[in-house]
mmCIF file as Biopython writes it, N, C-alpha, C and O atoms, coordinates in Angstrom:
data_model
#
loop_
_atom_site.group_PDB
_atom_site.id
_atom_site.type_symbol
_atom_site.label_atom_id
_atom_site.label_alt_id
_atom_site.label_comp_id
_atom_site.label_asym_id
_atom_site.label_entity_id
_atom_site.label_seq_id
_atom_site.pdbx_PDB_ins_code
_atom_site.Cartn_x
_atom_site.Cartn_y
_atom_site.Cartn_z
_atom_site.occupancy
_atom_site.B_iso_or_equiv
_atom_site.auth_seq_id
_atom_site.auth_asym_id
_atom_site.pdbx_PDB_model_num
ATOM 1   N N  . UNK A ? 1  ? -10.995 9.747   -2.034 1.0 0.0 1  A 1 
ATOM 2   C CA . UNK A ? 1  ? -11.133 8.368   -1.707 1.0 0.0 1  A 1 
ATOM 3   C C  . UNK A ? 1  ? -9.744  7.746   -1.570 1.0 0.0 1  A 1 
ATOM 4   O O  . UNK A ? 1  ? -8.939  8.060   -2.447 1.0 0.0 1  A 1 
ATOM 5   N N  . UNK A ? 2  ? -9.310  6.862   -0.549 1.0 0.0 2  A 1 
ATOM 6   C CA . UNK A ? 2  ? -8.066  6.263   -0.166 1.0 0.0 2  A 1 
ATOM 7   C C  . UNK A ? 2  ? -8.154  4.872   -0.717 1.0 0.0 2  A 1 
ATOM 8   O O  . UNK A ? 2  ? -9.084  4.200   -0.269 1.0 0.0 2  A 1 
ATOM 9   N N  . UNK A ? 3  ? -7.473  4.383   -1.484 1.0 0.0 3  A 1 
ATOM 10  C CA . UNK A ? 3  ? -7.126  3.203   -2.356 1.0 0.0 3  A 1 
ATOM 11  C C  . UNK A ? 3  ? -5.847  2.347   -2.126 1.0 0.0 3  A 1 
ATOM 12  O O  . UNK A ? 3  ? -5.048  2.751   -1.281 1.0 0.0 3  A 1 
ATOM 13  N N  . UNK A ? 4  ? -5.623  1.363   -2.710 1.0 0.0 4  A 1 
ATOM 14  C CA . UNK A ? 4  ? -4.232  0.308   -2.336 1.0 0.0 4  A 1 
ATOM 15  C C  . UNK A ? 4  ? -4.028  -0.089  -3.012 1.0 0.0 4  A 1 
ATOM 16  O O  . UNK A ? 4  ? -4.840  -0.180  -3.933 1.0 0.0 4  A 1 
ATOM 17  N N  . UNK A ? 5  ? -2.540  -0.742  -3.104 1.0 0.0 5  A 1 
ATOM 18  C CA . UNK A ? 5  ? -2.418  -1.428  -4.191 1.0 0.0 5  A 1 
ATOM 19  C C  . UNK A ? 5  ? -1.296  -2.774  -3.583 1.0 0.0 5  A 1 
ATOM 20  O O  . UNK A ? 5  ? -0.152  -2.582  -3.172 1.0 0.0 5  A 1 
ATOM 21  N N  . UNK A ? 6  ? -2.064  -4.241  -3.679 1.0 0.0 6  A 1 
ATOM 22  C CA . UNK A ? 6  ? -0.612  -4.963  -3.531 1.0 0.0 6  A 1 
ATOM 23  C C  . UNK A ? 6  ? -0.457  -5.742  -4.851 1.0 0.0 6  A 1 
ATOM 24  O O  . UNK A ? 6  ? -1.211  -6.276  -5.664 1.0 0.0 6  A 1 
ATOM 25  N N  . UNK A ? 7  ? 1.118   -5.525  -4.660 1.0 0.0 7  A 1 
ATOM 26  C CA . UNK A ? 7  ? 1.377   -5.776  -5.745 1.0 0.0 7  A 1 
ATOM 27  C C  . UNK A ? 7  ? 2.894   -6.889  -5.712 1.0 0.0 7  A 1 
ATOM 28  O O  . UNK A ? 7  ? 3.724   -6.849  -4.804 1.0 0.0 7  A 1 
ATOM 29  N N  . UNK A ? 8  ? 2.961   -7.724  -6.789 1.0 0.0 8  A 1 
ATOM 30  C CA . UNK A ? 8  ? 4.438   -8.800  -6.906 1.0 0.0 8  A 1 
ATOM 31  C C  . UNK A ? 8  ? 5.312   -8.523  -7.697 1.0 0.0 8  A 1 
ATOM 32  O O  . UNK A ? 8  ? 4.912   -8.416  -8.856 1.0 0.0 8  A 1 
ATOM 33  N N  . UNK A ? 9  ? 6.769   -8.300  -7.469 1.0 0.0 9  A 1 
ATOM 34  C CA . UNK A ? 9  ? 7.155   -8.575  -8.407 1.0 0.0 9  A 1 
ATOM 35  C C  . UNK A ? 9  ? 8.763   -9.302  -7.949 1.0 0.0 9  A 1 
ATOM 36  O O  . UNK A ? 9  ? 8.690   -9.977  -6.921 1.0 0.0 9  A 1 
ATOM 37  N N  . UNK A ? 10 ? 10.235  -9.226  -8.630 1.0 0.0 10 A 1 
ATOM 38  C CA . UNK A ? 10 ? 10.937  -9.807  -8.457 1.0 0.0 10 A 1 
ATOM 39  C C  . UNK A ? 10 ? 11.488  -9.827  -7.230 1.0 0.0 10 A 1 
ATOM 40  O O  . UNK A ? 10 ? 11.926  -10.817 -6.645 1.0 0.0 10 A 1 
ATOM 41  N N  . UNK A ? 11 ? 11.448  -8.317  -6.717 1.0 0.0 11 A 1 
ATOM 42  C CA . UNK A ? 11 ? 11.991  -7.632  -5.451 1.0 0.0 11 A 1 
ATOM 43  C C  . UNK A ? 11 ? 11.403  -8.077  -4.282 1.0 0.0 11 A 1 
ATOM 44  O O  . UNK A ? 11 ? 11.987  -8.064  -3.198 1.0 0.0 11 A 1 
ATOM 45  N N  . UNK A ? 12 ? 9.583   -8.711  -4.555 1.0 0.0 12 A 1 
ATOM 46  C CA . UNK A ? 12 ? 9.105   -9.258  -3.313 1.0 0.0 12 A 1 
ATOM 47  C C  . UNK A ? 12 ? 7.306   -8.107  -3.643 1.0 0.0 12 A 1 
ATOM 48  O O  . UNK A ? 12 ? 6.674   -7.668  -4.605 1.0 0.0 12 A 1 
ATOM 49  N N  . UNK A ? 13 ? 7.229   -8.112  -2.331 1.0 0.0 13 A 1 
ATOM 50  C CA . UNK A ? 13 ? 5.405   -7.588  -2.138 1.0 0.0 13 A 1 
ATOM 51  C C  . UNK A ? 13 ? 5.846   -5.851  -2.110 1.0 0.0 13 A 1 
ATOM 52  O O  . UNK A ? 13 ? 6.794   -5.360  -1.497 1.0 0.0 13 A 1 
ATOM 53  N N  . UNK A ? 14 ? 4.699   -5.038  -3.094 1.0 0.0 14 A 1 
ATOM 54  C CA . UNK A ? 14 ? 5.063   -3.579  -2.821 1.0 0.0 14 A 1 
ATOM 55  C C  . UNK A ? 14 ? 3.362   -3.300  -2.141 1.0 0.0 14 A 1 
ATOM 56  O O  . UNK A ? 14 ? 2.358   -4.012  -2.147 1.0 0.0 14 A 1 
ATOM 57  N N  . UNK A ? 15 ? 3.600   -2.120  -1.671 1.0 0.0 15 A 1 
ATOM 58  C CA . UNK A ? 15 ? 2.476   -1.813  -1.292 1.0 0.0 15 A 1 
ATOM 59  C C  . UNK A ? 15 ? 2.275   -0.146  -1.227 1.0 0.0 15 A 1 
ATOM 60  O O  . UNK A ? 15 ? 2.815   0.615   -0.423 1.0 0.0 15 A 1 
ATOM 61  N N  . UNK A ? 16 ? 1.328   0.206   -2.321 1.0 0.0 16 A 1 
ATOM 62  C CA . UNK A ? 16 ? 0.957   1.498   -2.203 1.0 0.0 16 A 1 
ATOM 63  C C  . UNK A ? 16 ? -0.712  2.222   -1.941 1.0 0.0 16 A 1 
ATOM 64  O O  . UNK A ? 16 ? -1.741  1.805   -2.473 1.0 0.0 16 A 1 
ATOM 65  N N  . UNK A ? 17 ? -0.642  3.002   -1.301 1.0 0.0 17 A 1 
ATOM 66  C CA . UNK A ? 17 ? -1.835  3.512   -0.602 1.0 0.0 17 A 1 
ATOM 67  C C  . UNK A ? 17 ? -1.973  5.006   -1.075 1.0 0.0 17 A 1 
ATOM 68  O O  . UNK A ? 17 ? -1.048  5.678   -0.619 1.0 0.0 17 A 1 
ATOM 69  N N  . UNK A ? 18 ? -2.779  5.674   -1.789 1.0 0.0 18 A 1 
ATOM 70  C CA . UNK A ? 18 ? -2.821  6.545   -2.498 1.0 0.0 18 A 1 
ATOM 71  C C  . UNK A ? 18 ? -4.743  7.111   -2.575 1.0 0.0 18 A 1 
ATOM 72  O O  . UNK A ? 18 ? -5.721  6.402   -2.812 1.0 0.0 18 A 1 
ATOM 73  N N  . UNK A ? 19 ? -4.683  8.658   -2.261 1.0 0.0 19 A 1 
ATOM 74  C CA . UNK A ? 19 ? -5.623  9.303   -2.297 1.0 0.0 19 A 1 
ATOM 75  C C  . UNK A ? 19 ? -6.076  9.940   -4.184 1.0 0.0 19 A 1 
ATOM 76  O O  . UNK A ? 19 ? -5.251  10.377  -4.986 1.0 0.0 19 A 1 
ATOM 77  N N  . UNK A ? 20 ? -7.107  9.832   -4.347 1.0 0.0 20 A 1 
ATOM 78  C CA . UNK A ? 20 ? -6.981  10.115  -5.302 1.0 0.0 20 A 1 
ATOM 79  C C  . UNK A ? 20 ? -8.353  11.480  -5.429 1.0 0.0 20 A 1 
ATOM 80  O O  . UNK A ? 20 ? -8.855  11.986  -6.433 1.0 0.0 20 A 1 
ATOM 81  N N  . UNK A ? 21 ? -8.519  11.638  -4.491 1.0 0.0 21 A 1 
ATOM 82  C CA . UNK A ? 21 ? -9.305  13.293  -4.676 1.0 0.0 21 A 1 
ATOM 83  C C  . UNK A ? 21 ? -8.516  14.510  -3.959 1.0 0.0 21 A 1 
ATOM 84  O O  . UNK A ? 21 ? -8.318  14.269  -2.768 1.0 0.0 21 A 1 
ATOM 85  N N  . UNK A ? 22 ? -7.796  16.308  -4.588 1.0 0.0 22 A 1 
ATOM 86  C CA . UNK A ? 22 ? -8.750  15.814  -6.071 1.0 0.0 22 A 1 
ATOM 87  C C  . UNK A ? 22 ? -7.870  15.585  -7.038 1.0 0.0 22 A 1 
ATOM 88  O O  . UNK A ? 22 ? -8.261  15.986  -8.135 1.0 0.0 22 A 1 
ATOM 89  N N  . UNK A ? 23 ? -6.735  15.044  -7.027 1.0 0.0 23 A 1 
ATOM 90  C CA . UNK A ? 23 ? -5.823  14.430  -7.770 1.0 0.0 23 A 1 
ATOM 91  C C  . UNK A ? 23 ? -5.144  13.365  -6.917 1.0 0.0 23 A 1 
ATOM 92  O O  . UNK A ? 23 ? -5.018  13.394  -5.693 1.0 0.0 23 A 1 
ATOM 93  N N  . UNK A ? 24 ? -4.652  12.250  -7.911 1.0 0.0 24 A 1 
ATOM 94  C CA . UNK A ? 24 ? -4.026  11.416  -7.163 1.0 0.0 24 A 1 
ATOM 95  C C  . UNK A ? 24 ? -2.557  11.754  -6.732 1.0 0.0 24 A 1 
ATOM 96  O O  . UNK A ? 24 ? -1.618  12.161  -7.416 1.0 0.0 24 A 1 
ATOM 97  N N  . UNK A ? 25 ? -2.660  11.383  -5.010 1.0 0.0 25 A 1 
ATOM 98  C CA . UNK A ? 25 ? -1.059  11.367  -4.627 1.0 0.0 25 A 1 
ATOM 99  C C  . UNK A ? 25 ? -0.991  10.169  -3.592 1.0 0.0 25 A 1 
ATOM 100 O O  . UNK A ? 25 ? -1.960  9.788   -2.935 1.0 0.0 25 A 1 
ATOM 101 N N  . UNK A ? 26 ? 0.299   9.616   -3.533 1.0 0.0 26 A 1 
ATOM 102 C CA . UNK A ? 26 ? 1.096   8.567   -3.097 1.0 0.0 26 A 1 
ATOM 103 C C  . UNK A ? 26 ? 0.341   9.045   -1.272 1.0 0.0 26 A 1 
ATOM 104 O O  . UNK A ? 26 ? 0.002   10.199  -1.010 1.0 0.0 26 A 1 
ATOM 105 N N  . UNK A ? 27 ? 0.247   8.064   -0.427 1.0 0.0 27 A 1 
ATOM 106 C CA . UNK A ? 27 ? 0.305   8.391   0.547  1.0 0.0 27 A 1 
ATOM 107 C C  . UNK A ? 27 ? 1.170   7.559   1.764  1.0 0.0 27 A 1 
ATOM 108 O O  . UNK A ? 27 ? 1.565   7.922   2.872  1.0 0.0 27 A 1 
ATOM 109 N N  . UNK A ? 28 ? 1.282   6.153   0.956  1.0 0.0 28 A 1 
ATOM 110 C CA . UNK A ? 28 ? 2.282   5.523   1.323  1.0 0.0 28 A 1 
ATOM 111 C C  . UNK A ? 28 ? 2.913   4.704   0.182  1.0 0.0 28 A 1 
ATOM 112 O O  . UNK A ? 28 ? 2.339   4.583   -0.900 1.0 0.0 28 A 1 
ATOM 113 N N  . UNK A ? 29 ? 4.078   4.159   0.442  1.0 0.0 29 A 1 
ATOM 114 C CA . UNK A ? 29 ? 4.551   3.440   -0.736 1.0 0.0 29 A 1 
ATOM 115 C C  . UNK A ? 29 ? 5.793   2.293   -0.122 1.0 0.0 29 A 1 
ATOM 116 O O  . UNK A ? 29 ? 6.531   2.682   0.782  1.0 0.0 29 A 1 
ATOM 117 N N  . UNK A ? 30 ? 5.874   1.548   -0.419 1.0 0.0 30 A 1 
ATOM 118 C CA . UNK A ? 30 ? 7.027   0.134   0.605  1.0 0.0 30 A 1 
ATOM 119 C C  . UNK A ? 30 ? 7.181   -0.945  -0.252 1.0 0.0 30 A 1 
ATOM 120 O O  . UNK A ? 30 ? 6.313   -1.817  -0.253 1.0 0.0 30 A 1 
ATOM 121 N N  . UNK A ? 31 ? 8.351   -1.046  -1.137 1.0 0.0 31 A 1 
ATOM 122 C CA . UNK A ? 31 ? 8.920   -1.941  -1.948 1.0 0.0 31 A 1 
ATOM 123 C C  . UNK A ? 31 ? 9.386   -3.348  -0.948 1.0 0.0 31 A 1 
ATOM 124 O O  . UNK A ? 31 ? 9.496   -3.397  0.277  1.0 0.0 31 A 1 
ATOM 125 N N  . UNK A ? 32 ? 9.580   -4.311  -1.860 1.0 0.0 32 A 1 
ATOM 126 C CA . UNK A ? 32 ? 10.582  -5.028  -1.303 1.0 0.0 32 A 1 
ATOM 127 C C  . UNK A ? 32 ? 10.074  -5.944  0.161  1.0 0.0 32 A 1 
ATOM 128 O O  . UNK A ? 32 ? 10.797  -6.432  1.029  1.0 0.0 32 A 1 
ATOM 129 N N  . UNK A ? 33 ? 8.612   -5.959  0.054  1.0 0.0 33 A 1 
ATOM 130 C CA . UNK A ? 33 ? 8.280   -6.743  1.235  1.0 0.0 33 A 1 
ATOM 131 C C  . UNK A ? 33 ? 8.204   -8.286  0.901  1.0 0.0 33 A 1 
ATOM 132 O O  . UNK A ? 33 ? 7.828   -8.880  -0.109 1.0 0.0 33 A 1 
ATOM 133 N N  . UNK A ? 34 ? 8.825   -8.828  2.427  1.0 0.0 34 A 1 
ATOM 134 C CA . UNK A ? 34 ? 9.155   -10.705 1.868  1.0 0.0 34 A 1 
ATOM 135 C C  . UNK A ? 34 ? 8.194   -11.589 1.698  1.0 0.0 34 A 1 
ATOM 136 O O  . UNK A ? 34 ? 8.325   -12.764 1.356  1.0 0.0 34 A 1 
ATOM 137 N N  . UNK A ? 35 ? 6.834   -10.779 2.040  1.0 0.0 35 A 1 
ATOM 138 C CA . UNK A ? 35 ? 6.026   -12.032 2.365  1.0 0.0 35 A 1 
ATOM 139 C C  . UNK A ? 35 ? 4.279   -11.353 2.339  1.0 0.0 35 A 1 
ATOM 140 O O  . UNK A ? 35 ? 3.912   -10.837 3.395  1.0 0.0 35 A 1 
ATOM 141 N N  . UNK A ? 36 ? 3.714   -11.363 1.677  1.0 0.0 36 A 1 
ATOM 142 C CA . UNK A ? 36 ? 2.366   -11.278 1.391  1.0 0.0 36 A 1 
ATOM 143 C C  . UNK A ? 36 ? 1.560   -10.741 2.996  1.0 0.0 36 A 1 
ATOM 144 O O  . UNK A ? 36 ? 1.100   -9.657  3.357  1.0 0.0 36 A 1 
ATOM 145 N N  . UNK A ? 37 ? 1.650   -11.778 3.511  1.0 0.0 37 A 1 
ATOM 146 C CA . UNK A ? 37 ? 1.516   -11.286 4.860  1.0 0.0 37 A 1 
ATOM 147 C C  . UNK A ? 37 ? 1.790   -9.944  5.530  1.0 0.0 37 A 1 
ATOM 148 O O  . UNK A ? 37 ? 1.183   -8.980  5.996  1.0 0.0 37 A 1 
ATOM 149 N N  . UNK A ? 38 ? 2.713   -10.280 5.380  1.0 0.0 38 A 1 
ATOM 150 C CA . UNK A ? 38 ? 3.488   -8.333  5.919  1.0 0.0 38 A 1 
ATOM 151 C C  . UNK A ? 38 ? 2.881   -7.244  4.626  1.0 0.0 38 A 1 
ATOM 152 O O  . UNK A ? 38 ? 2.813   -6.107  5.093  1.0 0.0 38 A 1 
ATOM 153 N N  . UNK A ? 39 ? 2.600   -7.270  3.711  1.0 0.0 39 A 1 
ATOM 154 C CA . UNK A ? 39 ? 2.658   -6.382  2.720  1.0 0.0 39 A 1 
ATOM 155 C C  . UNK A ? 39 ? 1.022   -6.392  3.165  1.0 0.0 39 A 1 
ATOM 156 O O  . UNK A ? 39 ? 0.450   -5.306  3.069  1.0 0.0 39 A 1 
ATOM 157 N N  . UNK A ? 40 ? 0.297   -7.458  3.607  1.0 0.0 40 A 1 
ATOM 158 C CA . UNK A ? 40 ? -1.157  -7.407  3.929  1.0 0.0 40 A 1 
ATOM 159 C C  . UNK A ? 40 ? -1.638  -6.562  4.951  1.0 0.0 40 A 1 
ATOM 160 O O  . UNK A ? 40 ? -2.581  -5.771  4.979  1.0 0.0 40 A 1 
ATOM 161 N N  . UNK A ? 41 ? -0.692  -6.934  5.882  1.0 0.0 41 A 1 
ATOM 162 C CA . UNK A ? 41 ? -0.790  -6.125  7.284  1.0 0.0 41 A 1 
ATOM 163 C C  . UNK A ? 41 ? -0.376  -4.469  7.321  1.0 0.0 41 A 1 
ATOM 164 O O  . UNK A ? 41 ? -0.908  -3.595  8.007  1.0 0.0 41 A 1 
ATOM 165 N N  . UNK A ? 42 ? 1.053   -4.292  6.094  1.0 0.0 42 A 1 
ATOM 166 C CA . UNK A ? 42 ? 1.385   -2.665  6.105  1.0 0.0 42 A 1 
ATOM 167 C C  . UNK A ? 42 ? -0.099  -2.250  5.524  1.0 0.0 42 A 1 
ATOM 168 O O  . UNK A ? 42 ? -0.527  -1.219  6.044  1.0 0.0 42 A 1 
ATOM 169 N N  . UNK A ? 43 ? -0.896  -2.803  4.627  1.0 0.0 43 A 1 
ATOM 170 C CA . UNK A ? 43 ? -2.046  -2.196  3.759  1.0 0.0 43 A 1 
ATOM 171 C C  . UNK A ? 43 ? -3.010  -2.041  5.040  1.0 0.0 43 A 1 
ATOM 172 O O  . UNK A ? 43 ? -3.389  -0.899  5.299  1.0 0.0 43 A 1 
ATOM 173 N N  . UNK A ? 44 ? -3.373  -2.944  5.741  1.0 0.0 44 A 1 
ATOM 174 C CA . UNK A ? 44 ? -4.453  -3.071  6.958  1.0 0.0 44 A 1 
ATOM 175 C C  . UNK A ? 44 ? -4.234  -1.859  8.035  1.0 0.0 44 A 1 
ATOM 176 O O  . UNK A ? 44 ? -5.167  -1.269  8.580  1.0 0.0 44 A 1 
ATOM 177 N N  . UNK A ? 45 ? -2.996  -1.615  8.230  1.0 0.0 45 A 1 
ATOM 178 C CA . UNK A ? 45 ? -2.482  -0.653  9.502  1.0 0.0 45 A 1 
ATOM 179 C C  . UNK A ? 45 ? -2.976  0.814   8.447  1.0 0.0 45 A 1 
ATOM 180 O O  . UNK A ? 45 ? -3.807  1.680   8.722  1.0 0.0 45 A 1 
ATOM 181 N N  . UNK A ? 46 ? -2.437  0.726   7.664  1.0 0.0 46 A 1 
ATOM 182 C CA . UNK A ? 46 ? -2.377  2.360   6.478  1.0 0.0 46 A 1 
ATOM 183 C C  . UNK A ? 46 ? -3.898  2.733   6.531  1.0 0.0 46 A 1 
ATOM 184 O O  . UNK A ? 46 ? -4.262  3.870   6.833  1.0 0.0 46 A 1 
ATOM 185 N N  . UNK A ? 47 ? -4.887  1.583   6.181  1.0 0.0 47 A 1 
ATOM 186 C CA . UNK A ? 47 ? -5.888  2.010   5.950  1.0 0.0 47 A 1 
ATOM 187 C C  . UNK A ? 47 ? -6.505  2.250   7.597  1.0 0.0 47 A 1 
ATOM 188 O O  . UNK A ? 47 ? -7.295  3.186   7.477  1.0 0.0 47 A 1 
ATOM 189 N N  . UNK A ? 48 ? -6.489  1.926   8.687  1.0 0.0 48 A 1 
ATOM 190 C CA . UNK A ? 48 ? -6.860  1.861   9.732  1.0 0.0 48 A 1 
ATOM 191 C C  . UNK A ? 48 ? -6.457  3.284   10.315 1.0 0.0 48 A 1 
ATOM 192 O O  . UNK A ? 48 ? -7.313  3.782   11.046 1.0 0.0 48 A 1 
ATOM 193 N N  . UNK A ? 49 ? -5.362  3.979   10.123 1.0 0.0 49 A 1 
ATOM 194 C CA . UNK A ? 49 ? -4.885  5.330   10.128 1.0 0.0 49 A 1 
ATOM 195 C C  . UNK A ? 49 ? -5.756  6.540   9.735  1.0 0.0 49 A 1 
ATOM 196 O O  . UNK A ? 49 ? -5.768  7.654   10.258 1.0 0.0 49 A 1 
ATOM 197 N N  . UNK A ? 50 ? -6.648  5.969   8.461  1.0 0.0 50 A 1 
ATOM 198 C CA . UNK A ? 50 ? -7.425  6.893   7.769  1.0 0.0 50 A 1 
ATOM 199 C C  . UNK A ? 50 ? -8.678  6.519   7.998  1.0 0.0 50 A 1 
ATOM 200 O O  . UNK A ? 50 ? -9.525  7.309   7.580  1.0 0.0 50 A 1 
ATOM 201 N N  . UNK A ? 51 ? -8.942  5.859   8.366  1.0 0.0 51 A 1 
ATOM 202 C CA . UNK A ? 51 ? -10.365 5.121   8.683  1.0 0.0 51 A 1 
ATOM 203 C C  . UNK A ? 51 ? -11.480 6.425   10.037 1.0 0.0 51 A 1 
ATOM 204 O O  . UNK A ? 51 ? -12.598 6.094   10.432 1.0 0.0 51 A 1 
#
């Protein structure tokens, strides 16, 4: 199953996208985004890839 994660912190919006069968691994990962928006849209495109 393909999962996400957005997330805040000082650096700005991160965004990770991660499979977790049959162990979890990273499948994307992007620190440091400026704006919710963009960190919305890297999550929307990632999952649309696997879809």
């Amino acid at each position: 199953m393909i999962r996400g994660i957005l997330d805040h912190d000082q650096n700005g919006w991160r965004v990770e996208v991660y499979d977790t069968e049959p162990l979890r691994h990273t499948i994307v990962e992007i620190n440091s985004l400026p704006t919710w928006a963009e960190a919305s849209e890297v999550m929307r495109r990632t999952f649309r890839l696997f879809a």
